[in-house]
N, C-alpha and C positions, 0 to 999 in steps of 0.2 A: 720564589716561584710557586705559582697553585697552582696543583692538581684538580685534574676531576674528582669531584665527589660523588657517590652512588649510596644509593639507600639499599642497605641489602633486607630484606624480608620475604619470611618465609612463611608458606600458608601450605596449611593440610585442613582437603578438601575431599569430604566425603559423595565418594561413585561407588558405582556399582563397578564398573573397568579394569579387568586386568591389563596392567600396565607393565608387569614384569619383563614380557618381553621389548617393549618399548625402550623401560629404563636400559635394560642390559643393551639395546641398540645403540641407545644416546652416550653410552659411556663407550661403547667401544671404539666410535665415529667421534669421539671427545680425544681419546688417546691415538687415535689416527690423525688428527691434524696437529696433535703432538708433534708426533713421531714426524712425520711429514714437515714442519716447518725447521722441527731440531736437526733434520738432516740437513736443513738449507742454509741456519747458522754460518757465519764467515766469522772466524777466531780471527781478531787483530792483536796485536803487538801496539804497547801502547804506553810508556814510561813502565818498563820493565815487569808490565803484566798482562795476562791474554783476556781482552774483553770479547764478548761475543756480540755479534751483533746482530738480530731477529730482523728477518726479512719484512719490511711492511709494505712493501708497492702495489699499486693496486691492478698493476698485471699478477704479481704474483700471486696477492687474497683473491684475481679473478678465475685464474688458472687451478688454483685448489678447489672454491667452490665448486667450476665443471666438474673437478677429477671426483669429487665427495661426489657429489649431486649423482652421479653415474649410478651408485648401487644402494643408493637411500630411498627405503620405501615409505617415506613417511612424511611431512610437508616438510617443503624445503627453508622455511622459516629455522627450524629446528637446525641446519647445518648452519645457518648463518649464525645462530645463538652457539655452536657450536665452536665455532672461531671466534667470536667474540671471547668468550671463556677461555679457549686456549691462549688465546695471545695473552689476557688477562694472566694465566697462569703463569706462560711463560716471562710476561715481563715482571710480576713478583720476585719469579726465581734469580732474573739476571740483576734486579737488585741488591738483594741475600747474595746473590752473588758474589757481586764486586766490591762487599759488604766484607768480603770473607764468612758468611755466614751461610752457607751454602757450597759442597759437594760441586765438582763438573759432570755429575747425574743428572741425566733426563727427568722433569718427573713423571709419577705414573697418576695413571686417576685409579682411585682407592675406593671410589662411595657412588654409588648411582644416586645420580639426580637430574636434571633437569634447568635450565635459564629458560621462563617465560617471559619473551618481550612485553613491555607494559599496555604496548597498544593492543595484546590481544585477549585481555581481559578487562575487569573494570569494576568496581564496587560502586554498591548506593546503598546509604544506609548504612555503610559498614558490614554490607553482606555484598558475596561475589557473583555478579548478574551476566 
C-alpha cells in the first residue's frame, strides 16, 4: 500500500509583522478542531481491541468548517489548513495507536505554528515573491 508523500519545509521569513497574536489564534483553533473531532471519535470493538474510528465525511469536515469559520477573524484559508493538520495529527495518533505506541489521550498542540498552503506563496530564484 502507498501512502501520500508530503514535502515538509520550513521557511523563516523576515517582516516587520507581529504575528504573535495570530500564531496564538492558529493554535488555539488547531486544538479546537482537535477537540471537536476527538469528541466525534466512535470506539469499535474489533478482535478483542477498541479501535477508534475519526470521522471523515464531508458533511461532517463541512459542518465543522461553518462551526470554526463562525469566530475566526482571519482568512478562512487558514481553518481549512487548520483541519488538514488536525486530522493529520489525529490520524498519526490513531496509528501509534493501534501500534500500542500511544496512550488513549487526546493530543494537545504544544508549539505555535502555522500550515501555509503551497498555492499561496511561491519562490523565483530561490527567493520567496
Amino acid at each position: 500500500m502507498q501512502r501520500n508523500s508530503y514535502r515538509i519545509v520550513s521557511y523563516k521569513v523576515k517582516h516587520g509583522y507581529d504575528v504573535r497574536d495570530f500564531l496564538s489564534s492558529y493554535k488555539y483553533l488547531l486544538q479546537r478542531v482537535i477537540d471537536i473531532i476527538w469528541d466525534s471519535i466512535d470506539w469499535k470493538k474489533k478482535k478483542n481491541r477498541i479501535i477508534p474510528i475519526i470521522p471523515k465525511s464531508k458533511e461532517f469536515k463541512r459542518n465543522l468548517r461553518n462551526q470554526l469559520l463562525k469566530d475566526w477573524n482571519y482568512a478562512s484559508h487558514y481553518v481549512d489548513s487548520a483541519i488538514k493538520t488536525a486530522y493529520s495529527i489525529l490520524n498519526s495518533w490513531r496509528r501509534n495507536y493501534i501500534k500500542g505506541k500511544r496512550s488513549k489521550n487526546k493530543p494537545v498542540v504544544k508549539r505555535k505554528f502555522v500550515r501555509v498552503k503551497e498555492t499561496l506563496y511561491r519562490f523565483r530564484d530561490e527567493k520567496k515573491s
